[in-house]
PALOPA-826599 format. One record per residue (C-alpha): x, y, z; residue in three letters. Coordinates in nm, 2 decimals, padded with zeros to 4 digits. Example, Ala and Ser with C-alpha at 12.3 -4.5 7.8 and 13.67 -1.06 7.14 Angstrom:
<sites>
SITE     east    north       up   resn
SITE    01.23   -00.45    00.78    ala
SITE    01.37   -00.11    00.71    ser
</sites>
This chain:
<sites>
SITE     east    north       up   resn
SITE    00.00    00.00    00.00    unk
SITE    00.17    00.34   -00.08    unk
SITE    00.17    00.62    00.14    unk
SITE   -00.14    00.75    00.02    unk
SITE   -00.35    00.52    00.09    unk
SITE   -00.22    00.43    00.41    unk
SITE   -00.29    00.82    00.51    unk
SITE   -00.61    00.81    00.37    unk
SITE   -00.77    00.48    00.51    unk
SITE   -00.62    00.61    00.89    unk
SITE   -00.83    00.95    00.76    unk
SITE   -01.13    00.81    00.61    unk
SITE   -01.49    00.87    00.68    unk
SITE   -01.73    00.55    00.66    unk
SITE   -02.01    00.76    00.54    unk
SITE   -02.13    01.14    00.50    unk
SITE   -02.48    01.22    00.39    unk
SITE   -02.48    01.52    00.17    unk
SITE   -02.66    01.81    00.33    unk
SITE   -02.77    02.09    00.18    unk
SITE   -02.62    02.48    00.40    unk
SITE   -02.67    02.80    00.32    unk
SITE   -02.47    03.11    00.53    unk
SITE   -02.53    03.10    00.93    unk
SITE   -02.70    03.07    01.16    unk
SITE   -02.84    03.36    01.41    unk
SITE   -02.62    03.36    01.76    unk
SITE   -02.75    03.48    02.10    unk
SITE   -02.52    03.43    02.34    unk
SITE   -02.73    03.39    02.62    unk
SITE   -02.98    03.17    02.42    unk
SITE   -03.04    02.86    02.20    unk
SITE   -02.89    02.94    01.85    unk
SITE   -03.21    03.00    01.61    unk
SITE   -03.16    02.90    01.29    unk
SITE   -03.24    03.18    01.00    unk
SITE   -03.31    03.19    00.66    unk
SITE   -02.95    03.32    00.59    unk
SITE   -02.83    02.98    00.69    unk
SITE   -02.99    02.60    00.78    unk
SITE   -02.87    02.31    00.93    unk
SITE   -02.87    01.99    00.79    unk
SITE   -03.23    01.90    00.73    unk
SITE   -03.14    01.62    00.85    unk
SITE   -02.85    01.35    01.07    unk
SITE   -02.61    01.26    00.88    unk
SITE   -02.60    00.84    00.98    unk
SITE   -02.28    00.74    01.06    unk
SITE   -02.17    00.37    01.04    unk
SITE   -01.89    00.26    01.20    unk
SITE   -01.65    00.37    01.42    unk
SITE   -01.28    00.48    01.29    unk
SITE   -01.06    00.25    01.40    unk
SITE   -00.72    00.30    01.59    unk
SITE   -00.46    00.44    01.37    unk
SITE   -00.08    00.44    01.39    unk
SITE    00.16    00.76    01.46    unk
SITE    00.23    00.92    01.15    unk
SITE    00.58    00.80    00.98    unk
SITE    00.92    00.87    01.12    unk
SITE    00.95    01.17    00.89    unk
SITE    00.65    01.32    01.04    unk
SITE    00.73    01.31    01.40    unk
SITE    00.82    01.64    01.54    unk
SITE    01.14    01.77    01.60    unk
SITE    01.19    01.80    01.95    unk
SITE    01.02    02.11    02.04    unk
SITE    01.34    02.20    02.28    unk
SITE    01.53    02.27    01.87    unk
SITE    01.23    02.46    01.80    unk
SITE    01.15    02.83    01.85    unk
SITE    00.78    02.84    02.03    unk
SITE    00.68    03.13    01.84    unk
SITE    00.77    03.27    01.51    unk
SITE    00.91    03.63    01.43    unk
SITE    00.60    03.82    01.35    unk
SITE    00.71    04.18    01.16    unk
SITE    00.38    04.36    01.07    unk
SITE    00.61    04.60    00.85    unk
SITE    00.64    04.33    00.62    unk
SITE    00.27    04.36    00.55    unk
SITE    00.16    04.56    00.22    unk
SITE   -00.16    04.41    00.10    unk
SITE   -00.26    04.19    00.40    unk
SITE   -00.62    04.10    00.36    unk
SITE   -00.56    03.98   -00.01    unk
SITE   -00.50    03.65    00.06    unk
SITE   -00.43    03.52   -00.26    unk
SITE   -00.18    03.19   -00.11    unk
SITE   -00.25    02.88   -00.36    unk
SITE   -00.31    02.65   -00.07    unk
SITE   -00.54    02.88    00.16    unk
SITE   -00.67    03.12   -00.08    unk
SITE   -00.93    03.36    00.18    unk
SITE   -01.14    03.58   -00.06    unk
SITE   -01.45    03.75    00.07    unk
SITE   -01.77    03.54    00.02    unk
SITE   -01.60    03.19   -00.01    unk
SITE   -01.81    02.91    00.18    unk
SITE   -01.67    02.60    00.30    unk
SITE   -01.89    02.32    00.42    unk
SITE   -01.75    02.03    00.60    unk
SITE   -01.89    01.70    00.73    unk
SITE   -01.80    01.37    00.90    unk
SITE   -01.77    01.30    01.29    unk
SITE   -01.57    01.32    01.62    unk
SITE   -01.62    01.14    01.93    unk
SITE   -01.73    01.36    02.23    unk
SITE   -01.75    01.25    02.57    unk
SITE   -01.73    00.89    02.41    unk
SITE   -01.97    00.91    02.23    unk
SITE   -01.95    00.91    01.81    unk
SITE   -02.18    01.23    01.60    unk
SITE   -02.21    01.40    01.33    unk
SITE   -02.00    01.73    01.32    unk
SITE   -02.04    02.00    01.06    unk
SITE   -01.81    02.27    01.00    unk
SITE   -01.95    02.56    00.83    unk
SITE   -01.65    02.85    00.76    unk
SITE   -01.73    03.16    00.55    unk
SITE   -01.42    03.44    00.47    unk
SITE   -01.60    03.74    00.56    unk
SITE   -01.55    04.12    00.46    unk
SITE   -01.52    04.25    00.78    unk
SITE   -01.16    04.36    00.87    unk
SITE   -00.98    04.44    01.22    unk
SITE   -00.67    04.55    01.30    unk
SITE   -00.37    04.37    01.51    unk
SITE   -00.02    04.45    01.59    unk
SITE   -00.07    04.74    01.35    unk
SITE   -00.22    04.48    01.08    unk
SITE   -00.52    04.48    00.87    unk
SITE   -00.64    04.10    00.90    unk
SITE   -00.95    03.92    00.75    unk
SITE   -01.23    03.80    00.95    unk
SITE   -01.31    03.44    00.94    unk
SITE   -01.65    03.34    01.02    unk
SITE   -01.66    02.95    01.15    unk
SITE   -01.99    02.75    01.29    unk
SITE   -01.94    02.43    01.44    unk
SITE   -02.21    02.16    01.45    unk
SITE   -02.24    01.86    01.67    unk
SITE   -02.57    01.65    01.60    unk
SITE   -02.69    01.97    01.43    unk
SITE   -02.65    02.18    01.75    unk
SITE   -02.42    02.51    01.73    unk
SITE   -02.13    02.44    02.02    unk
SITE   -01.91    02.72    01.91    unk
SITE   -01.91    03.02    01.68    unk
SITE   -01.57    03.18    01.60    unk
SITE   -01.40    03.45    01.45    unk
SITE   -01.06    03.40    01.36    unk
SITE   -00.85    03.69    01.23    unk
SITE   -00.57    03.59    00.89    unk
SITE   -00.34    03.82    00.70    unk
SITE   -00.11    03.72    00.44    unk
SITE    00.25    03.88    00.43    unk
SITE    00.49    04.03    00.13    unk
SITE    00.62    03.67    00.07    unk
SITE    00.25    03.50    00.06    unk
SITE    00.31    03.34    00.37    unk
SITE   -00.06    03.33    00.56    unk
SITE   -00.05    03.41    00.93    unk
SITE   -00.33    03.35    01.22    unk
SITE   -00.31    03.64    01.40    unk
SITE   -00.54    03.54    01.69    unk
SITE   -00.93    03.42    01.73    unk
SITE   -01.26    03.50    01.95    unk
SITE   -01.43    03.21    02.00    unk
SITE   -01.76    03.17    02.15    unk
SITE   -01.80    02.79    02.31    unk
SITE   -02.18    02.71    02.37    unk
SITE   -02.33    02.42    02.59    unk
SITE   -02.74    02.38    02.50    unk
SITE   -02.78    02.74    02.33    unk
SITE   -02.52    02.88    02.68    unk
SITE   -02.27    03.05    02.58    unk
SITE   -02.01    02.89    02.86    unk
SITE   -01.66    02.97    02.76    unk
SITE   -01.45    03.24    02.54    unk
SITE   -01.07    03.12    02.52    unk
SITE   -00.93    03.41    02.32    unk
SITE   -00.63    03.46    02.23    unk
SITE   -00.48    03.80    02.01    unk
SITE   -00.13    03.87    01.94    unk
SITE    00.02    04.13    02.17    unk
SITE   -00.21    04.03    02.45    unk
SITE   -00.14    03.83    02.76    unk
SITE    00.19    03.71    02.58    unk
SITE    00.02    03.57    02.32    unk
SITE    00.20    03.58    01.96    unk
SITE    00.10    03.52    01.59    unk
SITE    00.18    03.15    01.42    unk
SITE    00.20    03.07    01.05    unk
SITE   -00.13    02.92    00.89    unk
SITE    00.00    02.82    00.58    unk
SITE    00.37    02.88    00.41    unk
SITE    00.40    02.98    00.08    unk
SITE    00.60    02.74   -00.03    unk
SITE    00.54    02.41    00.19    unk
SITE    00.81    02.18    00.19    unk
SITE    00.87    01.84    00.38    unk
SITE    01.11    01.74    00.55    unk
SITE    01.16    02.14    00.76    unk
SITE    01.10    02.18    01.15    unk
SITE    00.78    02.22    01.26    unk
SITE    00.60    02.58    01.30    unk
SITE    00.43    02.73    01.54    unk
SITE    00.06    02.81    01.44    unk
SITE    00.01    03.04    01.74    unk
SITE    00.12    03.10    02.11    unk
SITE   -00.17    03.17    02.32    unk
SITE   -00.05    03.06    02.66    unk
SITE   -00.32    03.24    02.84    unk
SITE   -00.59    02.98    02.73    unk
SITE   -00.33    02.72    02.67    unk
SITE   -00.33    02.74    02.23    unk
SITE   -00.02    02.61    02.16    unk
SITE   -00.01    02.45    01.81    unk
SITE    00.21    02.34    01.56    unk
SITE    00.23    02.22    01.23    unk
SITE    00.45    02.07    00.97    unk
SITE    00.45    01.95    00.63    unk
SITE    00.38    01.58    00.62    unk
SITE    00.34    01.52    00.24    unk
SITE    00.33    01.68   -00.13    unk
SITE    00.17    01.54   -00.41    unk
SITE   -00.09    01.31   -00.26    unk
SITE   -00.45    01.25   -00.46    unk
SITE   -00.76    01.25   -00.27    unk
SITE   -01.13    01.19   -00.27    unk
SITE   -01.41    01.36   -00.10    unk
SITE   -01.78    01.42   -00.20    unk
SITE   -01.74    01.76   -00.35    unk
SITE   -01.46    01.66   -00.61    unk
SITE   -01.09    01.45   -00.66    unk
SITE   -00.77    01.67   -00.65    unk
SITE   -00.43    01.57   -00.69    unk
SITE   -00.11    01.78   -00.60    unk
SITE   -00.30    01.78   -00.24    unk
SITE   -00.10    01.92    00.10    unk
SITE   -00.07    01.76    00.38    unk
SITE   -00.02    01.92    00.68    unk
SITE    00.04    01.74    01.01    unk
SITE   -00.11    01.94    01.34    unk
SITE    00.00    01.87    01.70    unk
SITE    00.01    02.06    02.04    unk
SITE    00.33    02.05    02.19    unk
SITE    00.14    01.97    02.55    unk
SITE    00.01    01.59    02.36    unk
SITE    00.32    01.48    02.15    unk
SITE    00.12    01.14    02.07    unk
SITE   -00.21    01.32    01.87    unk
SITE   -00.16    01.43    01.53    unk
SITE   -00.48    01.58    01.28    unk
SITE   -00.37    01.57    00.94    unk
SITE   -00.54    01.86    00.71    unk
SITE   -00.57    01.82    00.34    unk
SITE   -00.52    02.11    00.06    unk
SITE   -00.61    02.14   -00.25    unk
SITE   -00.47    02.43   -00.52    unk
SITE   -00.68    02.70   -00.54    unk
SITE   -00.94    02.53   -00.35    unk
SITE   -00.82    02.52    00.05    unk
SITE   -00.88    02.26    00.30    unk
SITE   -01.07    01.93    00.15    unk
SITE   -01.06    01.67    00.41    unk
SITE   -00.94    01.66    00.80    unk
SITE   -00.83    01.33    00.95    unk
SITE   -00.59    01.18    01.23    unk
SITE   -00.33    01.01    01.37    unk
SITE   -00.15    00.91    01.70    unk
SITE   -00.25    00.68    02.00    unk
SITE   -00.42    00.99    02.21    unk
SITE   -00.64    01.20    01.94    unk
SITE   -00.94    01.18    02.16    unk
SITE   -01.20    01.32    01.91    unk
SITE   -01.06    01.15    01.61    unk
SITE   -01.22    01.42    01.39    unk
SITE   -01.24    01.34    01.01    unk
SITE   -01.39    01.57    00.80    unk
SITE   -01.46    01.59    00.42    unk
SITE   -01.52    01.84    00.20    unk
SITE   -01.88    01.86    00.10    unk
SITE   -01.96    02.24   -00.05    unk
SITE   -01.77    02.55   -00.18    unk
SITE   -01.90    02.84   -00.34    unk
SITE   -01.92    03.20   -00.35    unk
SITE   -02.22    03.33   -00.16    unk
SITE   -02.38    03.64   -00.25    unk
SITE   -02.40    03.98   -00.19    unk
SITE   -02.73    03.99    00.00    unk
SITE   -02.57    03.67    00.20    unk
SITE   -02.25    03.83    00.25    unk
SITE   -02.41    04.13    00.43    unk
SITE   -02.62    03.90    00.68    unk
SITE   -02.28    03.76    00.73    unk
SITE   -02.06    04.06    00.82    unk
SITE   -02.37    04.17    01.02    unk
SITE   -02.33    03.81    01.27    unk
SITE   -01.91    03.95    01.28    unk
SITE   -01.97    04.25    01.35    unk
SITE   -02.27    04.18    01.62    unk
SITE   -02.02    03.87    01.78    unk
SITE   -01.70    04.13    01.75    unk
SITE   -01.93    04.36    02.00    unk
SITE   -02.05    04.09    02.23    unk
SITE   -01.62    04.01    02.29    unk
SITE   -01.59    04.38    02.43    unk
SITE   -01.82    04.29    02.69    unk
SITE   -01.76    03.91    02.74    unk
SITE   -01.33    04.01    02.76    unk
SITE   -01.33    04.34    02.93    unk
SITE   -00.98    04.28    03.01    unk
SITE   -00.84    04.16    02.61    unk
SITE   -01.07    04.18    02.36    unk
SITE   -01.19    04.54    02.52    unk
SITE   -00.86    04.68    02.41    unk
SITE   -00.84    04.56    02.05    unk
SITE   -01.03    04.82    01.78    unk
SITE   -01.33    04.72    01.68    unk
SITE   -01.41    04.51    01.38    unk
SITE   -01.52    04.72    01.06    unk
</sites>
């Protein structure tokens, strides 16, 4: 069996149903998340039938360099930042409007579901460090229920290089809102990581994808493999990316991410004796939304960027707001 394969039977999900999403949903964060027109749930659970099995750590190649070689956190220069929310990198390309629907399962509190991941590039920008970064907009499902709703802030430097400049999510327990890690760069230590290189190569040291110390976000990435084909129910790509993600605090769980050119993630799986959700993921919609979507979008950023100034008096209270 080549490598491939091997990779993608450890990643593989036994069975997605095909659901049809539109943009979001409507958040309150004291409330049960009420679904809107601009965006449905599945209409229906996706069935699930069979459990992934154990896999194996990811080759010798793969396995981190001892994080003691290692720099925690990468040199972040915001003066090397012309154009930063064109994000135009040919493995994470982050243009206004872009949808990305994913589907498959993870085990939570032992227990197997359905997850759905639902992440949308709005066109609401804020400022970090100095740097004009893009808002992401990302919805996570379990069993159809909204458990956290996140902005996460990206801006792509002079050499293409993609950086994740911090996040503010919102974690959610039966419509609660219970929990808001966040983490921004320049705040309580915290420090930008590398999202995506521009020029991904195997075989180099791993990279850190973020320090947040304060809510204990410390992960890291390198490149596992180049060229690889894969399958998922949207389309086949070959010349795929993979990227193997670890946190320094569990040296023994891995998530391996997938990316196609031009297109972004495609399919999420893992590897490693202690991934306790063992989330796999496939690609299951892409498009460009439109305008009248867009705008009910920007209008959930901008309404969650306000809620963090008075959820994070102390952090989020001190960055500029969202525009």
């Amino acid at each position: 069996m080549d490598r491939y394969r091997l990779v993608a039977a450890l990643a593989a999900i036994s069975l997605i149903s095909l659901a049809c999403v539109s943009a979001e949903p409507s958040v309150s964060p004291t409330g049960s998340p009420a679904a809107s027109s601009a965006v449905a749930g599945a209409t229906g659970t996706p069935t699930m039938t069979a459990t992934p099995e154990t896999t194996v750590d990811p080759p010798q190649r793969s396995t981190p360099t001892p994080v003691a070689t290692e720099s925690l956190t990468e040199d972040f220069d915001p003066t090397e930042f012309g154009e930063p929310t064109v994000i135009t990198n040919r493995w994470l390309p982050l243009t206004p409007g872009t949808r990305w629907v994913h589907e498959g399962s993870a085990t939570v509190d032992g227990i197997r579901i359905p997850r759905r991941v639902v992440l949308v590039v709005s066109d609401v920008v804020k400022t970090i460090a100095g740097v004009r970064a893009v808002v992401g907009y990302e919805l996570d499902y379990d069993a159809d229920e909204l458990v956290e709703a996140e902005l996460v802030f990206w801006a792509q430097a002079d050499d293409g290089t993609v950086w994740h400049l911090g996040q503010y999510p919102e974690s959610y327990e039966n419509g609660v809102l219970v929990e808001t890690p966040i983490w921004i760069h320049g705040y309580e230590d915290a420090n930008a990581g590398i999202v995506m290189k521009a020029a991904p190569a195997v075989f180099g040291p791993s990279y850190s994808q973020g320090w947040g110390p304060a809510v204990d976000w410390t992960d890291r990435a390198r490149v596992f493999e180049t060229g690889s084909v894969t399958c998922v129910p949207l389309d086949c790509y070959e010349d795929v990316l993979v990227i193997d993600e670890f946190n320094r605090d569990e040296p023994d769980a891995h998530q391996l991410k997938y990316y196609a050119v031009d297109v972004g993630n495609v399919r999420v799986g893992w590897a490693g004796a202690r991934e306790d959700e063992q989330e796999v993921l496939e690609l299951v919609q892409l498009e460009q939304i439109s305008a009248q979507e867009l705008a009910r979008v920007r209008q959930q950023v901008l309404r969650q960027d306000a809620r963090g100034y008075e959820n994070s008096p102390d952090l989020y209270a001190l960055t500029p707001p969202a525009r």
